[in-house]
Wavefront OBJ file of the C-alpha trace (Angstrom):
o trace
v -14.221 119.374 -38.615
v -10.106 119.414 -38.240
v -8.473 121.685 -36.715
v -4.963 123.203 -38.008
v -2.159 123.432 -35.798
v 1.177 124.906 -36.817
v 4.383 123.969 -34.928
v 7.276 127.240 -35.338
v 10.212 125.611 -33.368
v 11.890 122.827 -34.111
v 14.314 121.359 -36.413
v 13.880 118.611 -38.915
v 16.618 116.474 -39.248
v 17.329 114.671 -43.192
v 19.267 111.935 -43.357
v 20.294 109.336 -46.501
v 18.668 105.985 -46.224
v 14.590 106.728 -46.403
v 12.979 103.078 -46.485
v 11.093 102.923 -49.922
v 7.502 102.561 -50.276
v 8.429 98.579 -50.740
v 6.727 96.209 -48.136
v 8.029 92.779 -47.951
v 7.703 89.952 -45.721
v 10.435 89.296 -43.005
v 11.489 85.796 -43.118
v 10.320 83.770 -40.070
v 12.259 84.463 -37.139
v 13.175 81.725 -35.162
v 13.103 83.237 -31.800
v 11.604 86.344 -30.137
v 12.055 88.017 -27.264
v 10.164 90.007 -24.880
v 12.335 92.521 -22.637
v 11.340 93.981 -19.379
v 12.733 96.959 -19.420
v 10.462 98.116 -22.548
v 7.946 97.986 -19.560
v 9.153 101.695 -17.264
v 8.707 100.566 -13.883
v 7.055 97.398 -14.120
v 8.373 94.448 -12.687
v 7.665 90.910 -14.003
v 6.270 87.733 -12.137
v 6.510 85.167 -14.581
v 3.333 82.715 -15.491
v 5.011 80.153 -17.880
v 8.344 78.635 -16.800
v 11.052 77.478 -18.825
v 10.218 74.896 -21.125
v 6.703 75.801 -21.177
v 4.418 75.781 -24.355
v 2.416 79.417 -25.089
v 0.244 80.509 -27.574
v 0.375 83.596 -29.465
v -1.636 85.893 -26.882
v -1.167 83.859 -23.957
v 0.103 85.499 -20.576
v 3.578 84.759 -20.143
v 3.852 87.122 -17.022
v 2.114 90.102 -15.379
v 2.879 93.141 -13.289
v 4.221 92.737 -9.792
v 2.643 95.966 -8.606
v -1.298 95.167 -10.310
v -2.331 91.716 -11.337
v -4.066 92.497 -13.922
v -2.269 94.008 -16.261
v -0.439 91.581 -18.178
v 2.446 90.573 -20.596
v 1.190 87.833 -23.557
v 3.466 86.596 -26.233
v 3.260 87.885 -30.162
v 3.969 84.306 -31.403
v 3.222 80.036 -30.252
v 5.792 78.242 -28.986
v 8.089 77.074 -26.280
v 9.569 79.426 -23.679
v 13.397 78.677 -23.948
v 15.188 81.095 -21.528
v 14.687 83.571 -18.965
v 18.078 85.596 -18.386
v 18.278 87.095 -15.756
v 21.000 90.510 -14.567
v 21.817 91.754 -10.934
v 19.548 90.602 -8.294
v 18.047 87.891 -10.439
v 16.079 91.289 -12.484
v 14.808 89.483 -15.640
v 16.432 90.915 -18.854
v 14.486 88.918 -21.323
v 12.347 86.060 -21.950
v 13.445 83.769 -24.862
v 10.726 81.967 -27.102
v 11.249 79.222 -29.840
v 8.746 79.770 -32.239
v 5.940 76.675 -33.527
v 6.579 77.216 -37.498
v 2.902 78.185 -37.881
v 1.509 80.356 -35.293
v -1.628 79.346 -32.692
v -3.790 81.538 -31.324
v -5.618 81.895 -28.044
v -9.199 82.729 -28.610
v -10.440 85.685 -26.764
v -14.194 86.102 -28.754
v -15.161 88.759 -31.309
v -16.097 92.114 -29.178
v -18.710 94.718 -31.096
v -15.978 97.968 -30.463
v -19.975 99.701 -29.273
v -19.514 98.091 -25.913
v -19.760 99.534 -22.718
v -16.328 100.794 -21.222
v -15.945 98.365 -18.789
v -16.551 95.826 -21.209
v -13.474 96.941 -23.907
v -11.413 97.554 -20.780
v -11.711 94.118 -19.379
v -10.870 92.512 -22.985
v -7.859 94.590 -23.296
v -6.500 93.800 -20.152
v -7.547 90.414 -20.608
v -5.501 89.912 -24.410
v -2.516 91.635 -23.408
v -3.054 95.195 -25.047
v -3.095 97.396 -22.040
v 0.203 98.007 -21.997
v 0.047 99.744 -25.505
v -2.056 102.245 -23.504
v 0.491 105.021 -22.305
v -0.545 107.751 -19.781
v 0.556 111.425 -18.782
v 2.014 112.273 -16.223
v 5.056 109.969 -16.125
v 4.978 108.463 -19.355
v 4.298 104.983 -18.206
v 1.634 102.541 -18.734
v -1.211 103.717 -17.903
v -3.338 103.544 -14.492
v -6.149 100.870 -14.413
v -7.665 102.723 -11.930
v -7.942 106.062 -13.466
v -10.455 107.248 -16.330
v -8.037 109.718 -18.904
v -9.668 113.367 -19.572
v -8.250 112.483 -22.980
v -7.186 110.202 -25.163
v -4.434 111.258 -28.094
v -3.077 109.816 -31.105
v -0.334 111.096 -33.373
v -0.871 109.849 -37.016
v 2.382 110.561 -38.139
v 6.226 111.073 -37.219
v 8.343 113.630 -38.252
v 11.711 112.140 -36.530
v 14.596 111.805 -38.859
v 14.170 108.027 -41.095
v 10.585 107.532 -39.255
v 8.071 105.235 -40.210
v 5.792 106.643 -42.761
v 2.127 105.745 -41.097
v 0.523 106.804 -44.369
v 2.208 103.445 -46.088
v 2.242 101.456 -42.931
v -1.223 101.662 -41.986
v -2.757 101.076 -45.555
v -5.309 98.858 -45.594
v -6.168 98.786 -41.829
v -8.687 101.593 -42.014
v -11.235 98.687 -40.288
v -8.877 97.477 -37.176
v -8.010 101.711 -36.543
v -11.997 102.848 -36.489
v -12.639 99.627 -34.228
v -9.816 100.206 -32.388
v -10.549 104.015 -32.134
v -14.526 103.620 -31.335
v -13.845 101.637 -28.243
v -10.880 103.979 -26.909
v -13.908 106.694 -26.651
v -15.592 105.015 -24.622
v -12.886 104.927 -21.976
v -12.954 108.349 -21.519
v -15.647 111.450 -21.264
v -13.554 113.506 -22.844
v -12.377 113.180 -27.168
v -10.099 110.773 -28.950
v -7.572 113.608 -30.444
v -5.801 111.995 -33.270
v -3.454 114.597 -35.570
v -2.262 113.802 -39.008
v 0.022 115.721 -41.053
v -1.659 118.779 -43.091
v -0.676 117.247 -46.345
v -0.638 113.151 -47.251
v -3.379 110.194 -47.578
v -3.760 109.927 -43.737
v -5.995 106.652 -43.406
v -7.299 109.041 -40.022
v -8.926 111.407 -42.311
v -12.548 110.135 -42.828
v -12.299 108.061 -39.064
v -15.645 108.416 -36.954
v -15.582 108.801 -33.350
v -12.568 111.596 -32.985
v -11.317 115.003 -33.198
v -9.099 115.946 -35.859
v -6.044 118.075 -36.233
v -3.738 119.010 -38.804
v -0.487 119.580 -38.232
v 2.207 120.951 -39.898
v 5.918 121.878 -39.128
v 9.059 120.819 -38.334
v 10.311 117.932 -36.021
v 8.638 117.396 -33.181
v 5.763 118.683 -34.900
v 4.601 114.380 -35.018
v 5.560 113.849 -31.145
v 2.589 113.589 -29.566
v 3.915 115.559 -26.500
v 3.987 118.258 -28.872
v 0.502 118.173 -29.857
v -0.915 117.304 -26.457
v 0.334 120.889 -25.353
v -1.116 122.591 -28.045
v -4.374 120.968 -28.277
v -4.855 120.224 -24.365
v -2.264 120.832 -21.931
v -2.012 118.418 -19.028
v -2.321 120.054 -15.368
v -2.148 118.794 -12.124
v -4.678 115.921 -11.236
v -5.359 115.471 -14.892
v -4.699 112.271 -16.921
v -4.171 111.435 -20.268
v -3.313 108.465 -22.164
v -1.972 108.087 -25.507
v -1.652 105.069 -27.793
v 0.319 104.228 -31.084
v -1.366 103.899 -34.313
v -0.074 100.253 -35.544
v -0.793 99.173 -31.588
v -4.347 101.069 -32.654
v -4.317 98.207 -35.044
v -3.779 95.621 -32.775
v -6.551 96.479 -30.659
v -8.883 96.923 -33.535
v -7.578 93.580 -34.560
v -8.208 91.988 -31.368
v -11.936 93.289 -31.038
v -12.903 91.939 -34.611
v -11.005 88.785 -34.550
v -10.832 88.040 -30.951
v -7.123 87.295 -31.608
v -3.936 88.843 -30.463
v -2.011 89.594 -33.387
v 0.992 91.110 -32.840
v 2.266 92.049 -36.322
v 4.562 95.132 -37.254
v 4.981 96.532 -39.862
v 9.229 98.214 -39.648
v 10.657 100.549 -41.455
v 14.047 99.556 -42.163
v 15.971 102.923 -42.976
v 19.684 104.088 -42.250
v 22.420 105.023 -44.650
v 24.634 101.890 -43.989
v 22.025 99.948 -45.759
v 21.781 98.450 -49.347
v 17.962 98.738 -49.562
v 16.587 100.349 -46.826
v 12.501 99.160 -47.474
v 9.202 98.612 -45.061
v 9.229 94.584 -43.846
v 6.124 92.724 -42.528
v 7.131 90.763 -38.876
v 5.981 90.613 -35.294
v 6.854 92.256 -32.148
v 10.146 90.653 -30.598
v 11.382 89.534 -33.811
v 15.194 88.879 -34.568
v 16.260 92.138 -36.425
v 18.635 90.141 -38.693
v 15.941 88.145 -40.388
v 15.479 91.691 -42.496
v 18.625 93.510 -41.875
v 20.653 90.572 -43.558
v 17.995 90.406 -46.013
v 18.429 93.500 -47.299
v 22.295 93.218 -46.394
v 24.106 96.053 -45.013
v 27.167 98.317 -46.650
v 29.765 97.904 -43.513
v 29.701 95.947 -40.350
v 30.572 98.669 -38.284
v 27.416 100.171 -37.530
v 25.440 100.773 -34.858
v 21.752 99.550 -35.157
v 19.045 101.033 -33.276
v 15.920 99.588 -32.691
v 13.682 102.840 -33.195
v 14.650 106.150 -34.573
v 18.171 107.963 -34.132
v 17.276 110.077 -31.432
v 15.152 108.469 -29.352
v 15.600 104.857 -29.863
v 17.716 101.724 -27.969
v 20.939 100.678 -29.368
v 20.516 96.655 -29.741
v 23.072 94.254 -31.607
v 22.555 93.418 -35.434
v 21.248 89.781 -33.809
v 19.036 91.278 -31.347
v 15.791 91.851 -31.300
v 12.848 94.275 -31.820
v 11.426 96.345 -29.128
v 8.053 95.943 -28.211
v 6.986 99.435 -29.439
v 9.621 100.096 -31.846
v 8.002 99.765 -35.872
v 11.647 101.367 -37.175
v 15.224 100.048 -37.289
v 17.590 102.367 -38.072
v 21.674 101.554 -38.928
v 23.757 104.344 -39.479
v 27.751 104.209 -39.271
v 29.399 103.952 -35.810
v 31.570 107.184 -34.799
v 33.909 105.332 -33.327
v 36.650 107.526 -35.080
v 38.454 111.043 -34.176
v 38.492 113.989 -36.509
v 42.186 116.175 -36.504
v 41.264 119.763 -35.788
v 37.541 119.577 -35.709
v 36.874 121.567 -33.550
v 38.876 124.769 -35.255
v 37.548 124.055 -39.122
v 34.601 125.055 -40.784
v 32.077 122.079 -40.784
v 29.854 121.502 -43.950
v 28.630 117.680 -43.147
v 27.018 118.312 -39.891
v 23.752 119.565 -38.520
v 23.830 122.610 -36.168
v 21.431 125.246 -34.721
v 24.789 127.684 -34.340
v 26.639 129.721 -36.852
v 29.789 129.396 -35.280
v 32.138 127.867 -38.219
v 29.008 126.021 -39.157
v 26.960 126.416 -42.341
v 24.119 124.001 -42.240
v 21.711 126.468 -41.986
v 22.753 127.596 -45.377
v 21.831 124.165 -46.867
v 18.105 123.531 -45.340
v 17.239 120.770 -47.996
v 20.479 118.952 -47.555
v 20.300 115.323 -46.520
v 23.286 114.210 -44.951
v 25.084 110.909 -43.413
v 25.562 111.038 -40.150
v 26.928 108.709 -37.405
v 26.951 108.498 -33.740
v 29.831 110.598 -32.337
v 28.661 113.574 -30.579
v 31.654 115.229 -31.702
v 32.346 116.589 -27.450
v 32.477 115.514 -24.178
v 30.438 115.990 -21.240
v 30.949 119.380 -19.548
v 28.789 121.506 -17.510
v 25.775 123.244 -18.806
v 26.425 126.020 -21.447
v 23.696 128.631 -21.439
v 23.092 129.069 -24.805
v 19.523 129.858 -25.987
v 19.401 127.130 -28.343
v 17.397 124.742 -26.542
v 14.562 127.518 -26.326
v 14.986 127.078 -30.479
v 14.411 123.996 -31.192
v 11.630 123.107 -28.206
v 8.024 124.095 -28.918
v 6.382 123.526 -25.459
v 5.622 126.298 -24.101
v 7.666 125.758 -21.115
v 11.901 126.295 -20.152
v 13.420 123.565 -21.225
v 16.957 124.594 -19.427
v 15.172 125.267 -16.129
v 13.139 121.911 -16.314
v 15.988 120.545 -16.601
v 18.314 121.745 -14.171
v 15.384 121.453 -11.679
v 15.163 117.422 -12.356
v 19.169 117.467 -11.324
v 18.789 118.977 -7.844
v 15.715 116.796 -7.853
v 13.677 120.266 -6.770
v 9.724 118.658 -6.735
v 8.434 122.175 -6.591
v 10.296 123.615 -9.424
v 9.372 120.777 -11.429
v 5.798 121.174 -10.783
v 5.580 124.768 -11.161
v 7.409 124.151 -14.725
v 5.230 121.277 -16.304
v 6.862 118.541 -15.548
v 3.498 116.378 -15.654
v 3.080 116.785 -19.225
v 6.678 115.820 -20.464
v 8.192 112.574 -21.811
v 11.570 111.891 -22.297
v 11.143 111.973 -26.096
v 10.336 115.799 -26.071
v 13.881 116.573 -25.325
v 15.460 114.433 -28.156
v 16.293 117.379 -30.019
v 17.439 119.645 -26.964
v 19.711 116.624 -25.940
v 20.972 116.403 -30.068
v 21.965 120.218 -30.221
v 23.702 120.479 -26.630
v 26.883 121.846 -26.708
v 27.406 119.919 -23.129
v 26.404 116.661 -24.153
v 24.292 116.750 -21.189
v 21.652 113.471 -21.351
v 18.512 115.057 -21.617
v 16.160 112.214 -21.822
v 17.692 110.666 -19.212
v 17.520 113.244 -16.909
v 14.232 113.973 -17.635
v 13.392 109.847 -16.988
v 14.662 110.370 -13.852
v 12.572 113.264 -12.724
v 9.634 111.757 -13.491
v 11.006 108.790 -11.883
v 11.300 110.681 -8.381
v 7.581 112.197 -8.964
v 6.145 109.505 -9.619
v 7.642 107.944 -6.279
v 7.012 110.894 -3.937
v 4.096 112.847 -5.307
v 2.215 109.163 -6.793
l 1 2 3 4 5 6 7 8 9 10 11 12 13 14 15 16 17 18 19 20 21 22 23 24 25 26 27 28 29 30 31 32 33 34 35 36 37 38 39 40 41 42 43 44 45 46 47 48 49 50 51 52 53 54 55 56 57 58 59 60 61 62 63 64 65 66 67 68 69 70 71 72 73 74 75 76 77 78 79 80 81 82 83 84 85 86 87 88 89 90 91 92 93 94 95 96 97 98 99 100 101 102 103 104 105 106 107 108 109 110 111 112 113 114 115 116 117 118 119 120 121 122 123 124 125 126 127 128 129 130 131 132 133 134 135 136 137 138 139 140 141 142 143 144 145 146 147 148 149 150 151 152 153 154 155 156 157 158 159 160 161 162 163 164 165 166 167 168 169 170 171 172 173 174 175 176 177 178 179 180 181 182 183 184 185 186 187 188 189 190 191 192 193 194 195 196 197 198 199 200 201 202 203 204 205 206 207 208 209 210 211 212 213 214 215 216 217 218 219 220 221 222 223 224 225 226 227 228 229 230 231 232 233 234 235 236 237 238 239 240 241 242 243 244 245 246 247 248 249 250 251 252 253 254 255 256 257 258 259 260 261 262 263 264 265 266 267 268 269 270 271 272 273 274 275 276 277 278 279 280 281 282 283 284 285 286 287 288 289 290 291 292 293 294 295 296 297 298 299 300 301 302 303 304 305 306 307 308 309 310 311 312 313 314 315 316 317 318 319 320 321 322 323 324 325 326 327 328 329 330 331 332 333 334 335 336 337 338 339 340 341 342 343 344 345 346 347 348 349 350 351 352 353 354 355 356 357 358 359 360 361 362 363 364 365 366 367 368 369 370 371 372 373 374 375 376 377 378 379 380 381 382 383 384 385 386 387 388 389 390 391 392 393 394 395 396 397 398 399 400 401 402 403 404 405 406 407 408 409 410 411 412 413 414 415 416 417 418 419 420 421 422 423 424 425 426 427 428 429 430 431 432 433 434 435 436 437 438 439 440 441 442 443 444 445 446 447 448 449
């Protein structure tokens, strides 16, 4: 039986450029790339060397800090480059792809096994590190058994990925997938899905489902973890993307890594934004070029607008990214606009601002933040727009004087960066919210462990 859930504060964001319900194959990329720093706080030590031949699910390198957890490549071929940054960091790991893929066998794996049997095969192919825990919003702790496992079925950020279309036709890999999580844990396998739509979740086995309705971030699943289950002190939970779900379902039938996406390629800035079949690390301008683009100044982003990583238009998909998003770069100044009355912009104020008259509107917006940095403004606004039931403004301030306490007593071991998109959107100070929040978590998870 599902469970309703019904998010008050928030603010959904509509922009021009929806992908259409059109799914088409991305031409072959030539090269991929896997980066590093998709990986918070893990650092690389390389298995193949440059020049080396891989398979598609073959370890190309694992985590410094715990062996076992490892990094496998999404395609066959030969290992080109490994750039390296300051202090010889790795930046990314550069493979020429085999024109047909090869795959390393890992065996079919009935998704009924015991726990320690799934666990081993997902550490084993490579898909651990689609397992996410909280606290710290980093891959998640071999070592530790989750009270809870959660899954959001759906995203309500501003040009996301519709799930419903992505995920059609993978109601086998997500059940497989979703009957071995549970056995990982004593506790449930939440997964929430939006109250209305054709959520392939609906008639899944194995879980407990909620309905969810309201606005943006009514899909993070930050959001619905502190509605459904809050996370306290001591307490672990992981969380895990649906099209990684299939993956892992994928992998358990099969016995193959398959690292296929399915991206939603969405923005205003291009000619037809549509859904495009390719694989993890893929060059975005196999399908940005093929659907061409209206201007080349543009900024593209390899996620969604307020939470994802600016890359270059030849760059290349993140490795838990399934939308690209190009919207115009505000690289230019507008005369007076600070003293005029603004009609094309978003705002939670009233102040010479009438977007709140207009809640259907769908505008085009582009990356200036129209201000500069300045000190914080206490406003109220945040509280608006952030439905935790925590203080945004004081978790904040708390992870810039770096005050462990404070951030304890305020919930700081449920929070991801993500939750304080929108807060970080609407600030009059242009503080970074994300990033300060990244860093707090950074400094718990060093001192407190």
């Amino acid at each position: 039986m599902s469970k309703d859930i019904k998010i008050k504060k928030g603010l959904t964001i509509k922009l021009q450029g929806d992908a259409d319900k059109t799914l088409s194959n991305a031409p072959r990329s030539r090269t991929f790339a896997i980066r590093p720093s998709d990986f918070h706080l893990i650092t690389p030590k390389m298995v193949v060397k440059e020049g080396g031949k891989v398979q598609a699910g073959e370890t190309i390198f694992y985590s410094k800090n715990n062996e076992i957890v490892k990094f496998v490549s999404p395609v066959s071929g030969t290992l080109t480059k490994i750039s390296r940054g300051a202090k010889r960091v790795i930046t990314e790991i550069s493979i020429e792809a085999d024109a047909q893929d090869s795959f390393k066998e890992f065996g079919v794996l009935n998704p009924t096994a015991s726990g320690a049997e799934i666990k081993a095969r997902l550490l084993e192919a490579g898909c651990w590190p689609f397992i996410m825990q909280r606290p710290y919003a980093i891959i998640a702790d071999t070592e530790q058994e989750p009270r809870d496992i959660f899954i959001s079925g759906f995203s309500t950020a501003p040009l996301a990925n519709d799930l419903d279309f992505s995920l059609h036709g993978k109601e086998n890999e997500l059940q497989a997938a979703l009957t071995a999580l549970s056995k990982l844990t004593k506790g449930q396998v939440h997964v929430s899905i939006p109250k209305s739509g054709d959520s392939p979740f609906k008639a899944m086995k194995d879980i407990a489902l909620h309905r969810v309705s309201g606005p943006h971030p009514a899909g993070n699943v930050g959001t619905q973890i502190n509605k459904i289950g809050p996370v306290n002190k001591g307490e672990v939970i992981w969380t895990v993307a649906p099209q990684d779900l299939v993956i892992i379902g994928e992998l358990l039938l099969t016995g193959k890594f398959n690292a296929e996406r399915i991206v939603a390629l969405a923005g205003s800035e291009v000619n037809t934004p549509k859904y495009y079949r390719t694989r993890i690390g893929a060059e975005v301008s196999t399908f940005i070029y093929d659907s061409g683009l209206k201007d080349e100044n543009v900024r593209v982003i390899s996620g969604d607008v307020l939470t994802g990583q600016k890359i270059s238009p030849k760059g290349y998909l993140g490795y838990y990214s399934n939308t690209v998003s190009v919207i115009p770069e505000g690289d230019d100044y507008e005369l007076f606009g600070w003293n005029k009355p603004v009609f094309d912009k978003i705002s939670t104020s009233r102040a010479l601002t009438f977007s709140w008259l207009m809640p259907n509107k769908v505008y085009d917006l582009d990356t200036n933040t129209n201000g500069e940095h300045r000190n914080f403004v206490v406003t109220g606004n945040y509280e608006e727009v952030f439905p935790l039931d925590m203080y945004p403004l004081q978790m904040l301030k708390s992870c810039m004087i770096q005050d462990l306490d404070e951030m304890e007593a305020l919930g700081m071991y449920e929070v991801a960066p993500e939750d304080f998109a929108l807060t970080e959107f609407i600030c009059v100070s242009k503080q970074p919210h994300q990033q300060i929040i990244r860093n707090g978590l950074d400094l718990m998870y060093k001192e407190i462990g």
